[in-house]
N, C-alpha and C positions, 0 to 999 in steps of 0.2 A: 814107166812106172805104173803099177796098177792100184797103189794106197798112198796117204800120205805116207805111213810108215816106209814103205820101201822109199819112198822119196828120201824121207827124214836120213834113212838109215846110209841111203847112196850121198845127199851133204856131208854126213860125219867121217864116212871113210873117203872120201874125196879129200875134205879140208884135213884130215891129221894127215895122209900122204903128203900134202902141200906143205903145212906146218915143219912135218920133218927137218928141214932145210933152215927152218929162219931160225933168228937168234934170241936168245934166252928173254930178252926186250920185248920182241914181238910174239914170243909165244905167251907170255904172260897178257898182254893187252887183249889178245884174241881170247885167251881163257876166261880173263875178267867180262867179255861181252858174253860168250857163250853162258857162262853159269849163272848168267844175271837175267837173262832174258827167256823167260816163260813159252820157249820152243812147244812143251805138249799141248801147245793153246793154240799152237797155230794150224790154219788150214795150208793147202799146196802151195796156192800162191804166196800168202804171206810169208814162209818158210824160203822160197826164192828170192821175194824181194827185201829179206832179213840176208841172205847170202850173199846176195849183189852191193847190197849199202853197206852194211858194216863189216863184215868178211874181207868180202872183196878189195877193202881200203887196202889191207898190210899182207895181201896174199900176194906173191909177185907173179909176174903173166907165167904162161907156160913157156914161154922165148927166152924168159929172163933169168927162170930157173936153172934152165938146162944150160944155156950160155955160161950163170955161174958155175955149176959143175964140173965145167971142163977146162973151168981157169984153173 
């Protein structure tokens, strides 16, 4: 990534791909963090370890995903 921006912008389209998938429950919880939390304030790092802590809670692994998929 060469900005925070292209970082920011590569988080968003990563976690709504992942979102895709989970249930009306969980996308609501994950909405409520995102539009709560003052993301254009943040620098690279902080933007990563805002994706790893509260993100990361209700996003299911990549294994877990695809496994459910194919049930």
């Amino acid at each position: 990534m060469n900005s925070v921006e292209e970082l920011r912008d590569y988080i968003v389209a990563d976690t709504i791909k992942q979102i895709e998938s989970m249930s009306r429950e969980e996308l609501v919880q994950i909405l409520v963090i995102i539009t709560t939390t003052p993301l254009e304030q943040m620098d690279a790092n902080e933007l990563l370890a805002f994706r790893k802590e509260y993100v990361g809670r209700w996003l299911p692994k990549e294994h877990e995903r695809d496994r459910h998929k194919q049930n």
